[in-house]
N, C-alpha and C positions, 0 to 999 in steps of 0.2 A: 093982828098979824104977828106978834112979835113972840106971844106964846105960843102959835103953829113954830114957830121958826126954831124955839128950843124946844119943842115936841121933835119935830126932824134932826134936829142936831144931837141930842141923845137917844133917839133911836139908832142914829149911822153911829153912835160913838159906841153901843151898846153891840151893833151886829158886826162891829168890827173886833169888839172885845171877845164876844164870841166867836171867830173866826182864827183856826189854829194854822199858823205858818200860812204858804201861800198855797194855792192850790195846784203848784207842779212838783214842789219840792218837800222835803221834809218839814216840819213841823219842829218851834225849836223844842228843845226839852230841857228841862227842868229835874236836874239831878236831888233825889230826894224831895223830893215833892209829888211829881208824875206818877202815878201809876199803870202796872203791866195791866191791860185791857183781857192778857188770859187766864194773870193768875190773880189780879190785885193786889201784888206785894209792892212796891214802894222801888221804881228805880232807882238805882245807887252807885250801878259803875257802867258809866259810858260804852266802855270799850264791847260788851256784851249786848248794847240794845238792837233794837230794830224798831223797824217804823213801817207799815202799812198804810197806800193811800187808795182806796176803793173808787169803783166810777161813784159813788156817791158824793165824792170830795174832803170826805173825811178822814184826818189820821190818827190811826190809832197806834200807841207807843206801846213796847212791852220790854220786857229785861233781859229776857233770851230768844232767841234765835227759835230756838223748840217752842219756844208760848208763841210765838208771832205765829210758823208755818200750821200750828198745829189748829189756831183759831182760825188761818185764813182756811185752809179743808175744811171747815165746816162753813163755809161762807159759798154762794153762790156764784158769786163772782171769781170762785179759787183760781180757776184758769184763764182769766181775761187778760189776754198782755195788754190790756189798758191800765192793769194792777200794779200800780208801782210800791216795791219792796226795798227799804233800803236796812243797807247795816251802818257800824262803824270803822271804818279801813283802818292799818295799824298804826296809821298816821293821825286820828283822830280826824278824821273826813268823813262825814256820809256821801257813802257811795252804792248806786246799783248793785240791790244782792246777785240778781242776777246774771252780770256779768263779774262776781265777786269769787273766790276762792278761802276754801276752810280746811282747818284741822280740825283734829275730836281732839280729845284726854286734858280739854281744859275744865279750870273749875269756873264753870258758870251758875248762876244768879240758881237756877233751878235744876239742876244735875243733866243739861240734856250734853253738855260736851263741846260744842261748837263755837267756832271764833273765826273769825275774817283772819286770813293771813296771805304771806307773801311767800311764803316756804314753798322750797320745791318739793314737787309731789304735793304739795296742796288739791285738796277734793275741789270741783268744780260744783256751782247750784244746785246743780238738778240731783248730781251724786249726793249732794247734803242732804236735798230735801228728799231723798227716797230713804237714806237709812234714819232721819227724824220719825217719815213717817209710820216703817217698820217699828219704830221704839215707841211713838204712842198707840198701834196695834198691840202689844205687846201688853199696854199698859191696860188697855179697853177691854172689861170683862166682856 
């Protein structure tokens, strides 16, 4: 009985290890260690990341804004508001991309442009995510 008992106690210790963040919220991350899920480069500044949690339960981390929307378009779940998206507020908070606002003409991790901000006249989600998506059409022979 005793070696069932550490059979179950390292398997829960093992499917907990594998289990990223919780499953409502972000996923923590791991500055320089983590990598973007679109491009595989090596996370490195906060303030640029994003984070995608699929009804699958899974989150995947990336370094810019443009590698996150541009993997989730090709995902099937793209439009599920059950699709949680977060960024990094300019207070260092993850917060709902969706109800988030952006400027362009920064320098981000991967040249797409885009940052969380508080500025007026700041672009709204949906305006982000339609001129990303114009710029990866652009990009796609």
């Amino acid at each position: 009985m005793r070696a069932r008992q550490v059979i179950v106690l390292a398997a829960t210790a093992l499917a907990a290890a594998c289990t990223e963040g919780n499953a409502t919220g972000p996923a923590e991350l791991k500055l320089d260690r983590d990598t973007c899920a679109g491009c595989g480069m090596v996370i490195s500044e906060k303030q640029f990341a994003a984070q995608v949690r699929g009804p699958a339960g899974a989150s995947m981390k990336f370094d810019d804004l443009g590698c996150a929307l541009g993997w989730l378009d090709a995902q099937p779940f793209k439009d599920d508001p059950a699709t949680a998206i977060w960024v990094v507020s300019p207070d260092g908070a993850w917060v709902d991309a969706r109800a988030a606002h952006f400027t362009a003409g920064h320098t981000t991790p991967m040249a797409f442009g885009f940052a969380p901000s508080t500025a007026a006249g700041a672009l709204d989600f949906e305006t982000t995510r339609a001129r990303l998506r114009a710029h990866h059409a652009k990009e796609t022979p």
